[in-house]
MIBA-922236 format. One record per residue: residue number from 0; x, y, z of N, C-alpha, C in turn. Coordinates in steps of 0.02 Angstrom, whole numbers. Example, Ala and Ser with C-alpha at 12.3 -4.5 7.8 and 13.67 -1.06 7.14 Angstrom:
2
<bapa><seq>0</seq><n_c1>660</n_c1><n_c2>-284</n_c2><n_c3>390</n_c3><ca_c1>615</ca_c1><ca_c2>-225</ca_c2><ca_c3>390</ca_c3><c_c1>660</c_c1><c_c2>-165</c_c2><c_c3>390</c_c3></bapa>
<bapa><seq>1</seq><n_c1>642</n_c1><n_c2>-112</n_c2><n_c3>354</n_c3><ca_c1>684</ca_c1><ca_c2>-53</ca_c2><ca_c3>357</ca_c3><c_c1>645</c_c1><c_c2>2</c_c2><c_c3>394</c_c3></bapa>
//
This chain:
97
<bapa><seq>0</seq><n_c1>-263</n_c1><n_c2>-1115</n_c2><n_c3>106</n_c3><ca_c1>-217</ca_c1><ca_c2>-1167</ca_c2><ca_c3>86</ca_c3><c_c1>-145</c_c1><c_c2>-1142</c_c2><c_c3>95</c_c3></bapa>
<bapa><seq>1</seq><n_c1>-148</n_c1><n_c2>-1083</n_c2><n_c3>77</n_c3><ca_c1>-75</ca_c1><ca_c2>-1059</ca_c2><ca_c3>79</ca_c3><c_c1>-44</c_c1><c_c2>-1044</c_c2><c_c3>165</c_c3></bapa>
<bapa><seq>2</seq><n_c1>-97</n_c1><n_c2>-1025</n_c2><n_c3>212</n_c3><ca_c1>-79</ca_c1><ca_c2>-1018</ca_c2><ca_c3>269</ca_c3><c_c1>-52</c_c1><c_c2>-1065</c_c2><c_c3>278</c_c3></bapa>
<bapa><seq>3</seq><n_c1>-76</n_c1><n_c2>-1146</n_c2><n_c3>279</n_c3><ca_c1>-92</ca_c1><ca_c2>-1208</ca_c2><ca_c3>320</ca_c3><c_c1>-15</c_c1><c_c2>-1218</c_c2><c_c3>288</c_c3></bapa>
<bapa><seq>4</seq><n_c1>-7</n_c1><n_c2>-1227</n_c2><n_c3>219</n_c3><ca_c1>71</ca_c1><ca_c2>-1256</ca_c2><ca_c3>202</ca_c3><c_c1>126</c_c1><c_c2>-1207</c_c2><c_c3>227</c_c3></bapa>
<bapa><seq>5</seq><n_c1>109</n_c1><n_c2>-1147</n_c2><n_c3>226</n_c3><ca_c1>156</ca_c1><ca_c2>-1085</ca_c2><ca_c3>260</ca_c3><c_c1>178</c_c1><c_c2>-1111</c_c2><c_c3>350</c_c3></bapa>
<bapa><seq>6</seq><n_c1>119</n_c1><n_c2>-1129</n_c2><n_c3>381</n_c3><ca_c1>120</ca_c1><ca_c2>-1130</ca_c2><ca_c3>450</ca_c3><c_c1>157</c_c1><c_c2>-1223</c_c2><c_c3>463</c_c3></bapa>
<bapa><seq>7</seq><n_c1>153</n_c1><n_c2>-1253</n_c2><n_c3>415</n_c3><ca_c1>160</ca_c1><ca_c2>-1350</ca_c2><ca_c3>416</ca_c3><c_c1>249</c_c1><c_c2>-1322</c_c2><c_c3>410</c_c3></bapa>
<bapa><seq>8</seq><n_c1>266</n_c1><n_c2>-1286</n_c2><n_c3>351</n_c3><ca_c1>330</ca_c1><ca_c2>-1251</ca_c2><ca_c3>344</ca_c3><c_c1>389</c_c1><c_c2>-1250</c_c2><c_c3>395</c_c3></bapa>
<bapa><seq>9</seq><n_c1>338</n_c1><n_c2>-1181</n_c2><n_c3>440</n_c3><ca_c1>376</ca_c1><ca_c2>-1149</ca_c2><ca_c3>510</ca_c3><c_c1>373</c_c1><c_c2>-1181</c_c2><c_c3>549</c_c3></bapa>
<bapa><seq>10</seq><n_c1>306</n_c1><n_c2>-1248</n_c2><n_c3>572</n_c3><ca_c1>325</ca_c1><ca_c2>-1268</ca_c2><ca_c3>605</ca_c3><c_c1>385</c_c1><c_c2>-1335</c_c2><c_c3>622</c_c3></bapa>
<bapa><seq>11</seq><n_c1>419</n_c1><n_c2>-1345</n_c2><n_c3>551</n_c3><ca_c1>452</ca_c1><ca_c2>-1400</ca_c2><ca_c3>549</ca_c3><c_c1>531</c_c1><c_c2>-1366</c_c2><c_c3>555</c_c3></bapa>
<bapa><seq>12</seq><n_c1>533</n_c1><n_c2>-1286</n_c2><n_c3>522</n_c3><ca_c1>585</ca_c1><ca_c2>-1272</ca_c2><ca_c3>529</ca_c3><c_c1>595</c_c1><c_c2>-1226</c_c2><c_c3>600</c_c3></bapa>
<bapa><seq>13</seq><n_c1>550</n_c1><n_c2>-1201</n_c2><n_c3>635</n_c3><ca_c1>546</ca_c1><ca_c2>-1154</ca_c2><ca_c3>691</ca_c3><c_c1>522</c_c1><c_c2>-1188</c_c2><c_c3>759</c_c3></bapa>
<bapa><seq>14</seq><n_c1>524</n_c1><n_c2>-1160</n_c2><n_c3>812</n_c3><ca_c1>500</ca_c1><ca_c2>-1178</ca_c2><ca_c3>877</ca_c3><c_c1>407</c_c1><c_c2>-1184</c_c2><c_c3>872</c_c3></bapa>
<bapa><seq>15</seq><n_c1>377</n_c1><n_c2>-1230</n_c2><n_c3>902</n_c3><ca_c1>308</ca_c1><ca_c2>-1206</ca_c2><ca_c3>914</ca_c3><c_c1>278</c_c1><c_c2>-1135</c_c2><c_c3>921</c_c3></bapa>
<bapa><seq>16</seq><n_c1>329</n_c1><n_c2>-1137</n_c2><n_c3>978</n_c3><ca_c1>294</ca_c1><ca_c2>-1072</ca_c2><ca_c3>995</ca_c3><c_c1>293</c_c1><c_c2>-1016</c_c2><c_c3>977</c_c3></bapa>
<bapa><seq>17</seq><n_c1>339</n_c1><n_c2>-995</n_c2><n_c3>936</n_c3><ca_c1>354</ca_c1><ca_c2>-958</ca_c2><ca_c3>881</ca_c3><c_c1>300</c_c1><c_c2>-938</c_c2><c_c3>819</c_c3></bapa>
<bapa><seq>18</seq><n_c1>273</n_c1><n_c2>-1009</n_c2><n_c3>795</n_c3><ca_c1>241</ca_c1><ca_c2>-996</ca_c2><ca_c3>750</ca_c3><c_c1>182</c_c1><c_c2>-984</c_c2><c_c3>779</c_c3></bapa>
<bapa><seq>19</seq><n_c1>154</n_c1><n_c2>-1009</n_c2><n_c3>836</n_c3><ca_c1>91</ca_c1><ca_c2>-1000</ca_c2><ca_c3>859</ca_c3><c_c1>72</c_c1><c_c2>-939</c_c2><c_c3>866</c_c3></bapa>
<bapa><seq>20</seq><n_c1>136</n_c1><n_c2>-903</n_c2><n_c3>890</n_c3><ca_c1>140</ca_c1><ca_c2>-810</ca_c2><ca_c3>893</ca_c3><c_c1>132</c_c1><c_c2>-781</c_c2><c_c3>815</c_c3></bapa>
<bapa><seq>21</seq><n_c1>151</n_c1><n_c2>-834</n_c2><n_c3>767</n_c3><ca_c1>151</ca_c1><ca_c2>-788</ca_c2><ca_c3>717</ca_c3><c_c1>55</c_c1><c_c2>-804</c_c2><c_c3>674</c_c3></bapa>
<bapa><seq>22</seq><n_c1>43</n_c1><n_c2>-829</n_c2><n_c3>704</n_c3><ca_c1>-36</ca_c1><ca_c2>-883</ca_c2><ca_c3>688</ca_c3><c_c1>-103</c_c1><c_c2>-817</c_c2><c_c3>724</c_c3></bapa>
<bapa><seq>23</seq><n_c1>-61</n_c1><n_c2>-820</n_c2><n_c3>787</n_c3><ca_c1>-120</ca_c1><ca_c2>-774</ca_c2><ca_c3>830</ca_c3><c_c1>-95</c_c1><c_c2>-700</c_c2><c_c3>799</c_c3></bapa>
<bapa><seq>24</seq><n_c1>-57</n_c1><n_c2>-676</n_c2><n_c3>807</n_c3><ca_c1>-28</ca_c1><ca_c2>-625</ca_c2><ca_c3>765</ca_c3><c_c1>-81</c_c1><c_c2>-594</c_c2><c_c3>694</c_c3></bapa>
<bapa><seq>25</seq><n_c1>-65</n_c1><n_c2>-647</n_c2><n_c3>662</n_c3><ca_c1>-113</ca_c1><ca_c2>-641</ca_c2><ca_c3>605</ca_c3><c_c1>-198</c_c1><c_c2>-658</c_c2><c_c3>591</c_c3></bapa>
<bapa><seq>26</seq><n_c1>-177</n_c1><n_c2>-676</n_c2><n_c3>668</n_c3><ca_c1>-280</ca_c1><ca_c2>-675</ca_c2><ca_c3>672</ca_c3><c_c1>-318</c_c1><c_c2>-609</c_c2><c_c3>727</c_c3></bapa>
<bapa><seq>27</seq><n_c1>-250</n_c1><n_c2>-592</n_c2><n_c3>736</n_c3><ca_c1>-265</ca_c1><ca_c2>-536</ca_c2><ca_c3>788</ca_c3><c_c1>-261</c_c1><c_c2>-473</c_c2><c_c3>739</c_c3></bapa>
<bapa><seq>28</seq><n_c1>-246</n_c1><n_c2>-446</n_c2><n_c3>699</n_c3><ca_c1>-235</ca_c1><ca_c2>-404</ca_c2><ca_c3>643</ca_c3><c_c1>-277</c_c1><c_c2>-418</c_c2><c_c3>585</c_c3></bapa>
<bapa><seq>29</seq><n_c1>-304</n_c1><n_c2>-474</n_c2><n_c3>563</n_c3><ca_c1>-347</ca_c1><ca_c2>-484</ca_c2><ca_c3>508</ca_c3><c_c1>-379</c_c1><c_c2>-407</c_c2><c_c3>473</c_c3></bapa>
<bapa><seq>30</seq><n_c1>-402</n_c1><n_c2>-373</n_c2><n_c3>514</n_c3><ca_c1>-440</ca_c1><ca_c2>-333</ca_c2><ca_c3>502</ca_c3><c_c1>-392</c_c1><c_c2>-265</c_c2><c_c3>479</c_c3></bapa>
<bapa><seq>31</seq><n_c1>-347</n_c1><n_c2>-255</n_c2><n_c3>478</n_c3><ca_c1>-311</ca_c1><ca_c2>-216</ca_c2><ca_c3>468</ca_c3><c_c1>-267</c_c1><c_c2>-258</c_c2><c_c3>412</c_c3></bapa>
<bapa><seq>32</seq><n_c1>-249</n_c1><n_c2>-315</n_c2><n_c3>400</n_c3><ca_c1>-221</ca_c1><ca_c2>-326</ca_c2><ca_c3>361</ca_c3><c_c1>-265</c_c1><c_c2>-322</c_c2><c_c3>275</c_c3></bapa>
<bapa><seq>33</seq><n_c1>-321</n_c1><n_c2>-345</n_c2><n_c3>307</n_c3><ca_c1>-374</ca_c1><ca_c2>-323</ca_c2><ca_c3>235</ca_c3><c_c1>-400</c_c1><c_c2>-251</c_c2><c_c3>227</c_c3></bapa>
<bapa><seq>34</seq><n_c1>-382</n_c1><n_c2>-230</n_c2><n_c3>281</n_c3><ca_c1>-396</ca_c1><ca_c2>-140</ca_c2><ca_c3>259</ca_c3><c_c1>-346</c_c1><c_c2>-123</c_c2><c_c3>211</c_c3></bapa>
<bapa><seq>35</seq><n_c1>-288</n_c1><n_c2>-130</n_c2><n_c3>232</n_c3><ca_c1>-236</ca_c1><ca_c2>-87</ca_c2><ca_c3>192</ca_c3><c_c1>-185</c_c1><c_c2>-140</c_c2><c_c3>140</c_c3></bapa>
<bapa><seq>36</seq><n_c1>-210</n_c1><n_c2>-200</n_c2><n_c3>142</n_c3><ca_c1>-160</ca_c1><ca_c2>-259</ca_c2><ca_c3>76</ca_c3><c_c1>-195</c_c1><c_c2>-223</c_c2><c_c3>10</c_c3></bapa>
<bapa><seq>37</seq><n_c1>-234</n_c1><n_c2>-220</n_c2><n_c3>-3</n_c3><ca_c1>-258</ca_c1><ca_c2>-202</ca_c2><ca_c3>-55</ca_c3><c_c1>-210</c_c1><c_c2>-134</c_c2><c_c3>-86</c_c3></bapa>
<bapa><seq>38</seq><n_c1>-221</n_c1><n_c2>-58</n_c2><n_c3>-64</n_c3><ca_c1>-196</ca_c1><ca_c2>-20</ca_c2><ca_c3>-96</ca_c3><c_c1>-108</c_c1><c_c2>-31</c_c2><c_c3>-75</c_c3></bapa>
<bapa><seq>39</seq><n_c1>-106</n_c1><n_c2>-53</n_c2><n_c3>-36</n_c3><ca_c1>-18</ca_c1><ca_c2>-73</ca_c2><ca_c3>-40</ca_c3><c_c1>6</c_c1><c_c2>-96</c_c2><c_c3>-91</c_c3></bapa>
<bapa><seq>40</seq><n_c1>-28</n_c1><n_c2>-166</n_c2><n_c3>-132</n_c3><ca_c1>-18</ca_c1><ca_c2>-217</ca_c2><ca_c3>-171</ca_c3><c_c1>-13</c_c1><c_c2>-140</c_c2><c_c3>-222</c_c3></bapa>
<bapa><seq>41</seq><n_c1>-68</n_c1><n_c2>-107</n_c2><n_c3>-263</n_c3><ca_c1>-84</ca_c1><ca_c2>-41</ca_c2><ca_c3>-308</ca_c3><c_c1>-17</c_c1><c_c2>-7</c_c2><c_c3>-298</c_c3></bapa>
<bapa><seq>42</seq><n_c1>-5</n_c1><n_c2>20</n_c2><n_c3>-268</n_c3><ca_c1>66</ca_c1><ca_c2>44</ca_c2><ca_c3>-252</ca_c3><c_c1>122</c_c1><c_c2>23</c_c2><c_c3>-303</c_c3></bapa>
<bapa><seq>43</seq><n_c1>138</n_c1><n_c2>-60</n_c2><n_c3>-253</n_c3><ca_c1>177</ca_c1><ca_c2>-96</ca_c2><ca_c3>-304</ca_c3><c_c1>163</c_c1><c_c2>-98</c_c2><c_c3>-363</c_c3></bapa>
<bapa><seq>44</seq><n_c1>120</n_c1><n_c2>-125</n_c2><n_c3>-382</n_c3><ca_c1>106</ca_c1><ca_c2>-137</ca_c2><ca_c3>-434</ca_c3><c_c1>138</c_c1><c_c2>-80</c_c2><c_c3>-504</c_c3></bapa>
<bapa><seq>45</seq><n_c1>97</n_c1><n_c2>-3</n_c2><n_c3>-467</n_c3><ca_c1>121</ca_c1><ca_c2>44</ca_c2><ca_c3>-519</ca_c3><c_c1>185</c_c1><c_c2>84</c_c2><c_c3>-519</c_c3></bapa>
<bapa><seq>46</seq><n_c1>204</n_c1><n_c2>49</n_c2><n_c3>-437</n_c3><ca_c1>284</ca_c1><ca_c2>81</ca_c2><ca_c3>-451</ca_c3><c_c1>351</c_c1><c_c2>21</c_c2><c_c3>-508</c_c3></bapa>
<bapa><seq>47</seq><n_c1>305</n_c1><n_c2>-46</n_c2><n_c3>-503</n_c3><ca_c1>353</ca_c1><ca_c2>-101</ca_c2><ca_c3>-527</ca_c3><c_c1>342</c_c1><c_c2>-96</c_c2><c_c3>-619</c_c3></bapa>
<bapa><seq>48</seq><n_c1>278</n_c1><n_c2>-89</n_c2><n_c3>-612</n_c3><ca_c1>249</ca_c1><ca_c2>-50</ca_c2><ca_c3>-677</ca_c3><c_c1>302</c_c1><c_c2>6</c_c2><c_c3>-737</c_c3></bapa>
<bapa><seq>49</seq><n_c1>305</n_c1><n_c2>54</n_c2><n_c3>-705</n_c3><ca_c1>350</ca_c1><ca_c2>100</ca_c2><ca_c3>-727</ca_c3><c_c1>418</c_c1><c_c2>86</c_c2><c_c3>-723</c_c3></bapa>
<bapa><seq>50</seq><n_c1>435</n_c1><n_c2>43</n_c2><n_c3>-662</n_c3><ca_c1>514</ca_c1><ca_c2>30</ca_c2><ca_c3>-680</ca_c3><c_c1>536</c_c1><c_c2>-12</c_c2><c_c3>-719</c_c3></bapa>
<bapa><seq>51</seq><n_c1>482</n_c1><n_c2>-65</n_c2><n_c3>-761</n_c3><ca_c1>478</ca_c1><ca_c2>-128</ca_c2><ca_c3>-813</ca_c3><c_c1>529</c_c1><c_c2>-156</c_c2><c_c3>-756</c_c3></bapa>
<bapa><seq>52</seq><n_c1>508</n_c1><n_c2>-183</n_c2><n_c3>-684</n_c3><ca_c1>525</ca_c1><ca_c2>-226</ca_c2><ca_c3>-682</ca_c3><c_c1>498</c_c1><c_c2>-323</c_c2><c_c3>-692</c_c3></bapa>
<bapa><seq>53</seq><n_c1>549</n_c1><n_c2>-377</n_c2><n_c3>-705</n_c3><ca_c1>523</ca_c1><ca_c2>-438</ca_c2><ca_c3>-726</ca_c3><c_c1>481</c_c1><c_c2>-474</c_c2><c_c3>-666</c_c3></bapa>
<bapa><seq>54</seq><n_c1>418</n_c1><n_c2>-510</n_c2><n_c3>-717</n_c3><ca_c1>363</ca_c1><ca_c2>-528</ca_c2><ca_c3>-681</ca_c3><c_c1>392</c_c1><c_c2>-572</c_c2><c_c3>-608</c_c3></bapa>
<bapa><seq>55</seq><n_c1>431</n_c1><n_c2>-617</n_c2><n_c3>-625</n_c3><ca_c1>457</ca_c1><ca_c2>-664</ca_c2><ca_c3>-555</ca_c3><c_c1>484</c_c1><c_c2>-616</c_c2><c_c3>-489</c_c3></bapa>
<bapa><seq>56</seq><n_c1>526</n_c1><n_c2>-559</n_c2><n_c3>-505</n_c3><ca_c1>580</ca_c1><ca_c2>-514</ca_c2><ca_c3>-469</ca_c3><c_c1>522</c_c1><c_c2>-492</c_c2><c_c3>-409</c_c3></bapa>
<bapa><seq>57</seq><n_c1>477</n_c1><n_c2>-451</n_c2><n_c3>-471</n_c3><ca_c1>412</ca_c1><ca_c2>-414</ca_c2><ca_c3>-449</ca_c3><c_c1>387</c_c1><c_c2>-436</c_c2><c_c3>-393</c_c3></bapa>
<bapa><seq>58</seq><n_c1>359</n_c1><n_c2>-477</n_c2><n_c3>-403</n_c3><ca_c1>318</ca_c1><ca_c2>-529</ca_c2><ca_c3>-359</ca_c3><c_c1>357</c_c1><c_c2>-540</c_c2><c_c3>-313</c_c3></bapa>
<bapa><seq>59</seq><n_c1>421</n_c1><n_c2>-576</n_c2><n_c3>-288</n_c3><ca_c1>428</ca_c1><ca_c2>-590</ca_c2><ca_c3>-228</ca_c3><c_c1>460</c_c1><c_c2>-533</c_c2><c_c3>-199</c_c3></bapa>
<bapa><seq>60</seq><n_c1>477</n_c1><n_c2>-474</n_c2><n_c3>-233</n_c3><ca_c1>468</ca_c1><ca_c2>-423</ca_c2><ca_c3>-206</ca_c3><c_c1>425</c_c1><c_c2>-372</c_c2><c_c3>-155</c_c3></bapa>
<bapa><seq>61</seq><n_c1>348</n_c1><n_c2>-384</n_c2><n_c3>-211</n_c3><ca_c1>297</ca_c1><ca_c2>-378</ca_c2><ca_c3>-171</ca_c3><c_c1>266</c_c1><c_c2>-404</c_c2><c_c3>-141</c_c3></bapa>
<bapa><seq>62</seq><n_c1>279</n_c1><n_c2>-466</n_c2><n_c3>-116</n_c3><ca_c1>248</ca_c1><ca_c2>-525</ca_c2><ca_c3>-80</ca_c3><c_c1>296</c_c1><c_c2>-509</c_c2><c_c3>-15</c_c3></bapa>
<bapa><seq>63</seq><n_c1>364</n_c1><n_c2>-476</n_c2><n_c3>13</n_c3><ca_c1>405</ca_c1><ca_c2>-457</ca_c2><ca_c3>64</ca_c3><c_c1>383</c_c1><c_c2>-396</c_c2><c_c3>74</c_c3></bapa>
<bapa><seq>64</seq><n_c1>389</n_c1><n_c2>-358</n_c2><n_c3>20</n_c3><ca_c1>364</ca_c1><ca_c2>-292</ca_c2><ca_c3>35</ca_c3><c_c1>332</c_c1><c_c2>-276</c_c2><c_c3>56</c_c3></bapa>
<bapa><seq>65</seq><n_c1>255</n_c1><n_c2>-284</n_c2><n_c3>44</n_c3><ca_c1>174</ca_c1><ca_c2>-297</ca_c2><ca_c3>58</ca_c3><c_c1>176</c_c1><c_c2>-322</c_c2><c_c3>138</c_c3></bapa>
<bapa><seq>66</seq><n_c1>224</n_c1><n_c2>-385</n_c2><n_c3>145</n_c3><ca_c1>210</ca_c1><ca_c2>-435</ca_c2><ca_c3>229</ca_c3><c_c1>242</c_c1><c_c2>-367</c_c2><c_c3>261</c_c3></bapa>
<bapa><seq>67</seq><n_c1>307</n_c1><n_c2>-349</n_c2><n_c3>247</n_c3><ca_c1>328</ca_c1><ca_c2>-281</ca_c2><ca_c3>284</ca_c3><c_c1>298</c_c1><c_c2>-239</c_c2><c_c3>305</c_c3></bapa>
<bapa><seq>68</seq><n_c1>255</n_c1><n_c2>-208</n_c2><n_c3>273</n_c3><ca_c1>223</ca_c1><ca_c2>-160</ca_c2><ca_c3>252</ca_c3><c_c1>157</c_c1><c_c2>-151</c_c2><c_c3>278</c_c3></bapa>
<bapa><seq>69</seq><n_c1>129</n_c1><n_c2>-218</n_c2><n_c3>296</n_c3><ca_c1>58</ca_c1><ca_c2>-235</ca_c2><ca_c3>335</ca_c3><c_c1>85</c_c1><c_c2>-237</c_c2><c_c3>411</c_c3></bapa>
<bapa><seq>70</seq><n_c1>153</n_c1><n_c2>-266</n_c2><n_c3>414</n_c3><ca_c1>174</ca_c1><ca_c2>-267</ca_c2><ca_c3>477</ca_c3><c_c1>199</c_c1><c_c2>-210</c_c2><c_c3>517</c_c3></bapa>
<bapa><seq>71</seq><n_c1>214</n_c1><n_c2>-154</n_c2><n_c3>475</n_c3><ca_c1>221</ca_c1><ca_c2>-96</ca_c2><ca_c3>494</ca_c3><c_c1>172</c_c1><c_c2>-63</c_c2><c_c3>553</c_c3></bapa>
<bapa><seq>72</seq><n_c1>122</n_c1><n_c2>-58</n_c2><n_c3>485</n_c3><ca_c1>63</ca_c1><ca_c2>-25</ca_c2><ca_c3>473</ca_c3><c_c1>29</c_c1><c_c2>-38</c_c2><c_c3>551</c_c3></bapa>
<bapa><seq>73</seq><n_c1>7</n_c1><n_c2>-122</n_c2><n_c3>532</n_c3><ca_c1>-8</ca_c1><ca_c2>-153</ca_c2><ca_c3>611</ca_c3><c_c1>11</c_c1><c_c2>-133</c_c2><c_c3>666</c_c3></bapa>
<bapa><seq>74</seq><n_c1>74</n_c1><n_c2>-121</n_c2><n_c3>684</n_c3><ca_c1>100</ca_c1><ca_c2>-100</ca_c2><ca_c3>738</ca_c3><c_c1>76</c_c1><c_c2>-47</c_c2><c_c3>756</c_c3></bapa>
<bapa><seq>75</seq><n_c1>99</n_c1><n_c2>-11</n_c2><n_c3>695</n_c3><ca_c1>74</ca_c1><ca_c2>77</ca_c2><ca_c3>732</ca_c3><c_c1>1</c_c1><c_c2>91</c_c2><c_c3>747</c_c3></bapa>
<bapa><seq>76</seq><n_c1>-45</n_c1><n_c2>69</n_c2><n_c3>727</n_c3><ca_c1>-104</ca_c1><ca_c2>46</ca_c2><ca_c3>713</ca_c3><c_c1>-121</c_c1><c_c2>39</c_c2><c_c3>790</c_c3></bapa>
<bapa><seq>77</seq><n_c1>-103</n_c1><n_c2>-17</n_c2><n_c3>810</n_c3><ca_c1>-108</ca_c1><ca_c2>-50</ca_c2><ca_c3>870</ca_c3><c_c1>-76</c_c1><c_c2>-16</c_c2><c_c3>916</c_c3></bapa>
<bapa><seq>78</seq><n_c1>-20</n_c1><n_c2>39</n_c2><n_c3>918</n_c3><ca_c1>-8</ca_c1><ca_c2>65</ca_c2><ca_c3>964</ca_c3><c_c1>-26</c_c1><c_c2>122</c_c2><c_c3>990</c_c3></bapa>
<bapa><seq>79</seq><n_c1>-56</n_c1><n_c2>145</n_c2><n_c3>921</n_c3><ca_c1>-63</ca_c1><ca_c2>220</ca_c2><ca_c3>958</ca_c3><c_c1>-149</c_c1><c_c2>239</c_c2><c_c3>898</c_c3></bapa>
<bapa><seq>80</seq><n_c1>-180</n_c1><n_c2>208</n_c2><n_c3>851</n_c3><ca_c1>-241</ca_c1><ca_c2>193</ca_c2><ca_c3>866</ca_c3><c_c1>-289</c_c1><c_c2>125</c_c2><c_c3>865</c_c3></bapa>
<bapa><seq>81</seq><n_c1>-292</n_c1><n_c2>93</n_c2><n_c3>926</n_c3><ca_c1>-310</ca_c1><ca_c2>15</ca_c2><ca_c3>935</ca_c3><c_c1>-380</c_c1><c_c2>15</c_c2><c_c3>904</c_c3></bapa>
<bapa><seq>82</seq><n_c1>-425</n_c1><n_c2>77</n_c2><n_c3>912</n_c3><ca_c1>-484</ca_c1><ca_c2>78</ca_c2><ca_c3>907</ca_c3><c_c1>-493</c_c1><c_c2>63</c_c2><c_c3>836</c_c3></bapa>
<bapa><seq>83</seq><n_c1>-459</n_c1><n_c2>87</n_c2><n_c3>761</n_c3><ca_c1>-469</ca_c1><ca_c2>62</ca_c2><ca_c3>715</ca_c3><c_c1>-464</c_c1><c_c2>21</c_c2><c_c3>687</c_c3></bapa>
<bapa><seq>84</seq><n_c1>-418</n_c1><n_c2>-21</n_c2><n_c3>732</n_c3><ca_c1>-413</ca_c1><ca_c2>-116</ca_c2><ca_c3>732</ca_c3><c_c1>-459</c_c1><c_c2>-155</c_c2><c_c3>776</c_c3></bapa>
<bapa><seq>85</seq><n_c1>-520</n_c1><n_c2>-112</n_c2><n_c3>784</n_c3><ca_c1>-568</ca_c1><ca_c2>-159</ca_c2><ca_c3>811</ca_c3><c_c1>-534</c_c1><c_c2>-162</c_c2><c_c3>902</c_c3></bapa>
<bapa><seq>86</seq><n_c1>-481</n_c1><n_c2>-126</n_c2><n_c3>937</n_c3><ca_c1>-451</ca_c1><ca_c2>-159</ca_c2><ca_c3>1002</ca_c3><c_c1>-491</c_c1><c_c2>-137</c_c2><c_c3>1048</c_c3></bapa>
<bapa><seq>87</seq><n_c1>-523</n_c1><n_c2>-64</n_c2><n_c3>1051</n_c3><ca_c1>-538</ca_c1><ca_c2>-31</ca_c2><ca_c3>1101</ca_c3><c_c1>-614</c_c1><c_c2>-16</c_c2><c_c3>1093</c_c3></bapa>
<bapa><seq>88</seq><n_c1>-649</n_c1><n_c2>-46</n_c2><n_c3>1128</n_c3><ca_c1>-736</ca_c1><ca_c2>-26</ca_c2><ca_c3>1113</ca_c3><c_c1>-746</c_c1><c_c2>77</c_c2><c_c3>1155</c_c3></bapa>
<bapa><seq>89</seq><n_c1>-785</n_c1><n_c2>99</n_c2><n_c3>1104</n_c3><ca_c1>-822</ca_c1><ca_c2>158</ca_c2><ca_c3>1108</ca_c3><c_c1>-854</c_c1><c_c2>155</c_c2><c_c3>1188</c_c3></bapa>
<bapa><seq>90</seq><n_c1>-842</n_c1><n_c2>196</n_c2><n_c3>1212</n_c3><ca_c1>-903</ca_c1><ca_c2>198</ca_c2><ca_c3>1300</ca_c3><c_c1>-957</c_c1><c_c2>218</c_c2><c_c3>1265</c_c3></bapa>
<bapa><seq>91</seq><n_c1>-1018</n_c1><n_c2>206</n_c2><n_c3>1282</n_c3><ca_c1>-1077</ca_c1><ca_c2>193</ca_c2><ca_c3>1286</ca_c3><c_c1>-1077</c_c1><c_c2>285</c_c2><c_c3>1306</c_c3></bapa>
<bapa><seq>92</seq><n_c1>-1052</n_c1><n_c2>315</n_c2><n_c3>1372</n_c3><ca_c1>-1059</ca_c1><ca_c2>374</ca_c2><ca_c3>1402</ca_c3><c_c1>-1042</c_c1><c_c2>427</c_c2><c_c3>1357</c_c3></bapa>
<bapa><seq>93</seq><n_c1>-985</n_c1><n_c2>405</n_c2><n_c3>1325</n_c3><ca_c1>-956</ca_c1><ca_c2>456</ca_c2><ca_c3>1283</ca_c3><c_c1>-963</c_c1><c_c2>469</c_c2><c_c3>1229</c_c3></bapa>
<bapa><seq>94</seq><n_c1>-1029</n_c1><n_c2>411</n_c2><n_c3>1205</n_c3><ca_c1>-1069</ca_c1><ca_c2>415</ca_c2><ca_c3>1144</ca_c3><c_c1>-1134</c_c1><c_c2>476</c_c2><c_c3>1152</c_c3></bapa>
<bapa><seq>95</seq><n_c1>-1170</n_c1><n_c2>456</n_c2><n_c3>1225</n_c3><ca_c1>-1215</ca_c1><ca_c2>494</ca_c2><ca_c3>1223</ca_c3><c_c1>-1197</c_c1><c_c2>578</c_c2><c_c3>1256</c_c3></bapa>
<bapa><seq>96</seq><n_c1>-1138</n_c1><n_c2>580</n_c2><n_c3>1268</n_c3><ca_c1>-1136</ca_c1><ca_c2>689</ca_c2><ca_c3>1255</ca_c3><c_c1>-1138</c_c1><c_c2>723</c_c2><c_c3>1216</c_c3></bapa>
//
């Protein structure tokens, strides 16, 4: 639900094609974005924790932080190891030596 009103959003304020990049983007990463959202979010959580910062601040803090932070991650991920984002299949040859 939140994608669909996020993406109805961009596309009223952004180019098509723009958002479509940002649509495939996030279906092309899925798998990496649920690997590592989780202890990212933990992070925040116990660094916002200790600084008593307020519940509203927090949050859209870590709701930028977190998108940053997956988007980082993704990249490097994807550039220099594709194979743990699912990009690059194992050879068959170089299984069996």
């Amino acid at each position: 639900v939140f994608l669909l009103i996020f993406s109805i959003l961009l596309e009223r304020i952004v180019k098509v094609e723009m958002v479509d990049n940002i649509i495939t983007s996030i279906g092309c990463n899925t798998l990496t974005i649920f690997a590592v959202q989780k202890p990212i979010i933990k992070v925040f959580n116990k660094g916002f924790t200790l600084l008593h910062v307020p519940d509203f601040v927090g949050f859209i803090v870590k709701c930028i932080g977190t998108l940053v932070c997956i988007c980082l991650i993704a990249l490097f991920i994807n550039r220099f190891i594709p194979i743990l984002a699912g990009k690059i299949q194992a050879n068959s040859s170089n299984m069996e030596k």
